[in-house]
N, C-alpha and C positions, 0 to 999 in steps of 0.2 A: 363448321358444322361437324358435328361426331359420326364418324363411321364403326358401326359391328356388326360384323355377318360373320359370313362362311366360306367365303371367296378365299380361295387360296393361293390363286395365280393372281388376284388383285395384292394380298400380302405381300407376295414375294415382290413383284413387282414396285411396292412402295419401298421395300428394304433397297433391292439395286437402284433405286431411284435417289437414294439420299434420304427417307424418310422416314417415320418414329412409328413401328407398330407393337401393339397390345399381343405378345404372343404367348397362347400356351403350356405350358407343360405339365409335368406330374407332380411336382412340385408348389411351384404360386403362378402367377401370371407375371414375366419379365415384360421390360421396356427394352425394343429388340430395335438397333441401328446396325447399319453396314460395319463393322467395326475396322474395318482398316480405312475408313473414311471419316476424316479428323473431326468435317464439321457435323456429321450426321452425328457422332458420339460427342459433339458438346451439345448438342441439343438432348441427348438422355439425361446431362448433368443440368441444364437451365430447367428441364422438365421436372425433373423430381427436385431441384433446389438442393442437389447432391453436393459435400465440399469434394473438390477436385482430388485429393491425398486418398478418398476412397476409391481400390481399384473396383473394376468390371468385371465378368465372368465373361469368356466368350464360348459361344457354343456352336459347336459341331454336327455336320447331320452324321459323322463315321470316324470312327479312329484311322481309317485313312485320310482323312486329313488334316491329324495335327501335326505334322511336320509342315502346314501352312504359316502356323501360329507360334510352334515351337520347336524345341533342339535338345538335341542330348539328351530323352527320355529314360529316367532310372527304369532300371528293371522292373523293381516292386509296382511302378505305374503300370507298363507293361502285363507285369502279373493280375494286378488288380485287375481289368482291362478284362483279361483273358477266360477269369473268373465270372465276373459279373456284366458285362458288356453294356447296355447303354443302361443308364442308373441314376439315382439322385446323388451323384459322387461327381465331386469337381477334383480336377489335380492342376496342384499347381507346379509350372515347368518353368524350365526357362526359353524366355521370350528369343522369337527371332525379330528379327529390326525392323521387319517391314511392319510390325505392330505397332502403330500409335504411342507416343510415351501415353498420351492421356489414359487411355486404357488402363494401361499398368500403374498412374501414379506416378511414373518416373524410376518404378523398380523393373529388375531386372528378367524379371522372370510371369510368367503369364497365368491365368487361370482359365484353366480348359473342361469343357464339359460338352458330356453327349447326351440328350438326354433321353429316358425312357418314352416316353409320348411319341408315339408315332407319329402322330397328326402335326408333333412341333420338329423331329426329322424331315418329315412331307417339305416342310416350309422350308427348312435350312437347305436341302437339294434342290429342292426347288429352285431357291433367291442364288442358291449359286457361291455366295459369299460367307465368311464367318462372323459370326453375328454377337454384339456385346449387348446383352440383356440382364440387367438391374433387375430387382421386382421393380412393377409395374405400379409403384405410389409415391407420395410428398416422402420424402426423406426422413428418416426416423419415425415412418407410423405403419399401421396394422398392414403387412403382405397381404396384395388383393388375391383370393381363390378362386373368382368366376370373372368371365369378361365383364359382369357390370360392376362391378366394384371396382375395375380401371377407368371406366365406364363417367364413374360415381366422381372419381378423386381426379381423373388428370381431365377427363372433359375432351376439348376439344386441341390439347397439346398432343394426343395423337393423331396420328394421320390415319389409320385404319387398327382397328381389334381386331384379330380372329377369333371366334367362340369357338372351344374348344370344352364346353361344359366344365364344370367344377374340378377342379384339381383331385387327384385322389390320393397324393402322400400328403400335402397341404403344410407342412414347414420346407426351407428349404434346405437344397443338399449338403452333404455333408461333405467338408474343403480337409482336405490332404497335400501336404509338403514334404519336401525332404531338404529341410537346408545345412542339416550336416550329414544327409549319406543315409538315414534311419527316418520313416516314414513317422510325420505332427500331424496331429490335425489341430485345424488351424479355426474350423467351426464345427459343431454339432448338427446333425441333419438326417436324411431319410435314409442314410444309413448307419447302424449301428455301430461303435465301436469293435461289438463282440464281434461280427463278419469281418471287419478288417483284422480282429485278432486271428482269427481261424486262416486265413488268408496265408497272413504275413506271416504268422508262426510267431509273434510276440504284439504284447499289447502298445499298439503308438502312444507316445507322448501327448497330451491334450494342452493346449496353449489358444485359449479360446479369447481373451478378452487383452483390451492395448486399446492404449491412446493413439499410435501410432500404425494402423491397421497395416497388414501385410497381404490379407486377403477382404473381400466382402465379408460383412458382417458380425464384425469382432468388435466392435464398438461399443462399452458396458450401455449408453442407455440409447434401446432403437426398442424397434416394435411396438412402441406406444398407441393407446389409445386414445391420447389427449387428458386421460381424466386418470387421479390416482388408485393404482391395484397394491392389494396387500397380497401377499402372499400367505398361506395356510399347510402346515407341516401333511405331509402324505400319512394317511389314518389317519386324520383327525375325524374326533368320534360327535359330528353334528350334532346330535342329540344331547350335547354339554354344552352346545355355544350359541348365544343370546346374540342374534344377528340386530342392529338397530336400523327404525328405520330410514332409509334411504341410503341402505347398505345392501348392493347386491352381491349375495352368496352363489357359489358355483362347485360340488363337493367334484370329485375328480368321478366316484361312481354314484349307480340310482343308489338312494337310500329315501327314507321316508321324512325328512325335514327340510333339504333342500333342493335346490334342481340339481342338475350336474352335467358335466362334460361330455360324459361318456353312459352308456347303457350299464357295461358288466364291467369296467376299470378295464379295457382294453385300450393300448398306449396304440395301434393302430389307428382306430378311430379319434381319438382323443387329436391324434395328430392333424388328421381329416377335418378337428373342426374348430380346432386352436383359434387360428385367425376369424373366423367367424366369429366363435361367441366374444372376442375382445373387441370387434366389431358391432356389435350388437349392442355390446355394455354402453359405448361411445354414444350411440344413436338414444341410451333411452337418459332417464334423468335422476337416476342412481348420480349421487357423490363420488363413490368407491365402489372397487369389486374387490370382496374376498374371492381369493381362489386358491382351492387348494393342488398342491405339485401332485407329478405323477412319481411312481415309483423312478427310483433310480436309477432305472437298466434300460438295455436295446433304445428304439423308440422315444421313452420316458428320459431319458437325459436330456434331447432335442428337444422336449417342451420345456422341460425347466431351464433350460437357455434362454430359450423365448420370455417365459414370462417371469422373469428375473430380470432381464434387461428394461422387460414391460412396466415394469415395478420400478427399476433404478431411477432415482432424484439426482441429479446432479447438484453439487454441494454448492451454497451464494458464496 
């Protein structure tokens, strides 16, 4: 039987318990297990039907506790940290032993995150434990933003959701490495590159996509709707394009020929409702979605990750 409330001391309590909950954040909704408990984190991977070579993100209620999970913190983490404190910013560290290889993949080093939601901190002090949480769906398709759309997809493979209403960054965070010394990122996400440039004082390397992932979500084709998306150049001038029918169009701002993503082309919102409308598209009986990219900056680079990947065919 499916559990989703509000209970928070029921949450926490399924996490120490060994058990799969629907959790929160600013972000999407993860699929949150005890993470240094081997069989509660194969049960994330049998849930979502995840291949095992995809690591997990684990997450923290406090940068005081990742010397639980990791070692030898670069500075620049630290700095980051110091900067922006709990965020949609994952770093990736190197692992201490008592982590799971499952977790990591078999690599050597960890993916750590605090995140901004206080309600998904609540939990993590709460449950006591460090917690590895996935987004919270089948593997390779649309990140859930509200509790029912874990609700919708995994069913009764969790043990409890907490609602924690609609997410408000709604892609997810954005993964930072250092594996030669000089801060990568490793995905695109709710935070922009330009804040890590300001930060760091130079702009990181971007190494987003591998066969071979090194962090979550680097996998050319995920976020799938099931159904095929074309993509559409940013400005594209609606008013010149002959949509046919059982072709859904989606322009990035309002204009007067199609719908759109966003109200005024603001990469904030647009971000808030990413996963929705490719959600939406799946549910109706459109063939195809056009949709056009956002601008290429802050925000806007993190959706065009998304729905590029959404868009990717994988070759016969």
């Amino acid at each position: 039987m499916q559990h989703l409330g509000t209970d928070l001391a029921r949450a926490a309590s399924v996490l120490r318990s060994g058990g799969l909950v629907g959790m929160p954040t600013e972000t999407v909704y993860g699929l949150a297990a005890n993470a240094l408990d081997v069989v509660a984190v194969a049960r994330i991977f049998s849930a979502k039907n995840r291949p095992h070579f995809d690591p997990l993100i684990v997450h923290l209620s406090d940068w005081t506790e990742v010397d639980r999970v990791a070692q030898a913190i670069p500075a620049e983490a630290q700095l980051l940290w110091n900067q922006l404190g709990p965020a949609p910013l994952t770093y990736v560290l190197p692992k201490r032993p008592e982590v799971p290889d499952l977790v990591t993949s078999g690599l050597d080093h960890v993916a750590v995150r605090i995140p901004q939601l206080i309600l998904a901190r609540q939990l993590l002090a709460t449950a006591g434990v460090p917690v590895a949480a996935p987004s919270a769906n089948p593997f390779g398709f649309v990140s859930p933003t509200t509790a029912q759309h874990v609700a919708d997809q995994l069913g009764d493979q969790v043990d409890y959701i907490l609602d924690g209403g609609a997410c408000g960054v709604g892609v997810e965070s954005t993964i930072v490495a250092w594996p030669e010394g000089r801060a990568v990122v490793l995905r695109l996400g709710g935070i922009p590159v330009e804040t890590l440039t300001e930060i760091l004082g130079y702009e990181p390397e971007i190494r987003t996509s591998t066969s071979k992932p090194s962090a979550p979500g680097m996998l050319d084709a995920h976020y799938a709707p099931g159904k095929p998306v074309r993509l559409m150049a940013h400005g594209t001038d609606w008013s010149q394009v002959t949509v046919p029918q059982g072709i859904q169009a989606l322009a990035f701002a309002a204009n007067d020929w199609v719908a759109s993503l966003t109200t005024h082309g603001d990469c904030t919102e647009g971000a808030q409702r990413l996963f929705a409308a490719l959600r939406e598209y799946a549910a109706t009986d459109y063939r195809e979605l056009w949709i056009e990219l956002a601008p290429e900056v802050g925000l806007g680079r993190a959706i065009n990750d998304r729905l590029r990947r959404a868009a990717h065919r994988a070759e016969d």
